[in-house]
C-alpha positions, 0 to 999 in steps of 0.5 A: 842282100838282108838274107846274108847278115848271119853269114859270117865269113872269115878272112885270112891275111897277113902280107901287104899284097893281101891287105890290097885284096882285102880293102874292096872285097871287105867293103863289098862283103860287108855293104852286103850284109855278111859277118866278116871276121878279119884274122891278120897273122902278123906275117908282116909285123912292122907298122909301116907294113901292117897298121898304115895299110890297114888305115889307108885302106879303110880295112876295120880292125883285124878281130884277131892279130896273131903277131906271128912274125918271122920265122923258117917257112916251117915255124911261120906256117905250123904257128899260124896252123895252130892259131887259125884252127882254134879261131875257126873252131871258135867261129865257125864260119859259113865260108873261109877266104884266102888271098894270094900265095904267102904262108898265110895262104897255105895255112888258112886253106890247111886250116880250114880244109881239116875242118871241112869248112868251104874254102874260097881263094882269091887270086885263084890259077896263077902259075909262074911253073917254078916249084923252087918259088915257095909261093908255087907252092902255096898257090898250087896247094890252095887253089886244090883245096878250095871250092871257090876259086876267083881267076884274075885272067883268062890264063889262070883260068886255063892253069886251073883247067890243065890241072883238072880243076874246072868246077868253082871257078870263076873269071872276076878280073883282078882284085887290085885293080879295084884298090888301085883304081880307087885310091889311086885318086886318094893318093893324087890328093893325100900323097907328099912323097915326092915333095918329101924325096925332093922328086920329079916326075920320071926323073928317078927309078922306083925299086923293092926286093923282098923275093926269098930267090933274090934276098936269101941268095948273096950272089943274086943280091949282089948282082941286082944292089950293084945294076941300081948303083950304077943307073944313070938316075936316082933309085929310090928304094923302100927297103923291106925288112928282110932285105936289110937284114940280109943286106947287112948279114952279106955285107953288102952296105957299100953297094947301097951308098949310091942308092936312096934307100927309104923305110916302107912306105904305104900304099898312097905313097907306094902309088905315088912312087909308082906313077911317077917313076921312069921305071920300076925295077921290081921283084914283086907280084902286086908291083909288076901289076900296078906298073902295068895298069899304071902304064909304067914299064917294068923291069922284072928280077925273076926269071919268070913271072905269074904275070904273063900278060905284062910281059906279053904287052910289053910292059914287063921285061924280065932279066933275072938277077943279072947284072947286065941285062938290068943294065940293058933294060933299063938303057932300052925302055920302052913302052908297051901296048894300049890294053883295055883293062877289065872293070873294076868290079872284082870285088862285087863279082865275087861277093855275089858269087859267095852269095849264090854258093852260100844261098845254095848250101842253105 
């Protein structure tokens, strides 16, 4: 595609989640012949979180780091408004692309539909029907700002219809369905994390919290530390920041003594983690995912889920944050359906498509 090398797309990042995405869509971007510019808004600013994933992934340099950091969602957003504006203002690029549903997703879609440059959302449609969920949010916001809208599933596709939104869209499969299959072989051979923990396989659960539901929330914090205290096998847990911080901020390190909680660790470890647990205990997006496609059963602390294939094949079941049903859950583990995964070329699917949109807009 030697006609793409002065198209110049910006990308815009700045959560775990988002780097997954990144990793194949930048490789494919680039083999192609575009310009990419990476902005990473330091929404995750620690290394483990941040640099690790980036060298893992093979991901160049961001060209631009914000290092925004924490904040309300107000501050996160508004400080990464400002930034991102002044970049596209400077570069002005062919096509800005979004991923998922953090504040980095709000603020490059604000970003770039006041200055009416073409918007693509990876990861388009997804719905969980929860406005209280600040990604709700975002993903609503996003998907009726963009022009190019790549569905992971059939049932994305379907939310984005029911909403009036049918022109631009396009069914690619899933993005981290990609990375996963690629460095899922990587990790098999790089990965220590086992050996590191003193692990067996299936002989240990695997959990992450960082929902604002769960962590913002001491009732519901509570109740989930207490259920993983109290399983019958050792719970690893790669604690991420706000969660230790919020942990320490309720007081609730008692109910942390049981558990093994680790520092972040990154995606060729997380994998690791992944496969070989007896379960997943999670409130993650991305995590619910790669237990499923991993065929690990998982148990989801939310009351919903965007996801609702793994729950549908029986991968996935949702218990909230109470105690008692994590408890069952946990008890009464089982495997779910055999489900035929689509290919794993998302990431090519969507580069031709920016290509088709970008050549017709010439």
């Amino acid at each position: 595609m030697e006609n793409n090398k002065f198209a110049k797309v910006v990308s815009i990042v700045g959560a775990r989640p988002q780097f997954i995405k990144l990793a194949p869509l930048s490789k494919a971007l680039r083999e192609a012949g575009f310009k990419e510019i990476i902005v990473h808004t330091g929404q995750h600013y620690d290394d483990n979180m941040s640099e690790l994933f980036f060298k893992e992934l093979e991901i160049p340099e961001p060209d631009y780091n914000l290092g925004i950091g924490s904040g309300s969602h107000g501050e996160q957003t508004g400080r990464m408004l400002i930034a991102i504006e002044d970049i596209l203002l400077k570069e002005n690029p062919n096509l800005v692309i979004i991923y998922g549903d953090t504040n980095s997703t709000l603020a490059g879609a604000l970003a770039s539909s006041k200055l009416h440059i073409p918007l693509a959302h990876i990861e388009a449609g997804l719905r969980s029907f929860n406005k209280n969920m600040p990604e709700e949010i975002n993903r609503i916001v996003a998907d009726h700002l963009s022009s190019l809208l790549f569905a992971p599933t059939e049932t994305a596709v379907e939310n984005l219809r029911r909403e009036g939104i049918e022109k631009g869209v396009y069914l690619v499969g899933d993005i981290m369905f990609d990375a996963l299959m690629h460095f899922s072989k990587i990790s098999d051979a790089k990965s220590k994390i086992l050996e590191a923990l003193n692990l067996k396989p299936k002989e240990y659960y695997l959990a992450t919290i960082h929902r604002a539901e769960n962590t913002d929330n001491c009732e519901r914090l509570k109740n989930i530390l207490e259920a993983l205290s109290s399983l019958d096998k050792p719970v690893i847990f790669p604690v991420h920041p706000r969660t230790k911080k919020k942990v320490e901020e309720y007081n609730l390190e008692f109910l942390i003594e049981k558990i093994q909680v680790i520092e972040p660790v990154g995606y060729l470890d997380m994998i690791q983690l992944e496969k070989n647990a007896k379960a997943i205990l999670t409130d993650s997006g991305g995590v619910q995912k790669e237990a499923f496609w991993l065929r690990v059963p998982c148990i989801t602390l939310r009351d919903e889920t965007e996801w609702v294939e793994t729950v549908r094949y029986g991968w996935n079941r949702l218990v909230g944050a109470d105690k008692e049903k994590v408890l069952d859950a946990v008890k009464n583990i089982k495997l779910g359906e055999d489900v035929d995964f689509m290919d794993e070329y998302a990431a090519r699917k969507i580069c031709g498509r920016i290509f088709e949109e970008l050549m017709r807009k010439k």
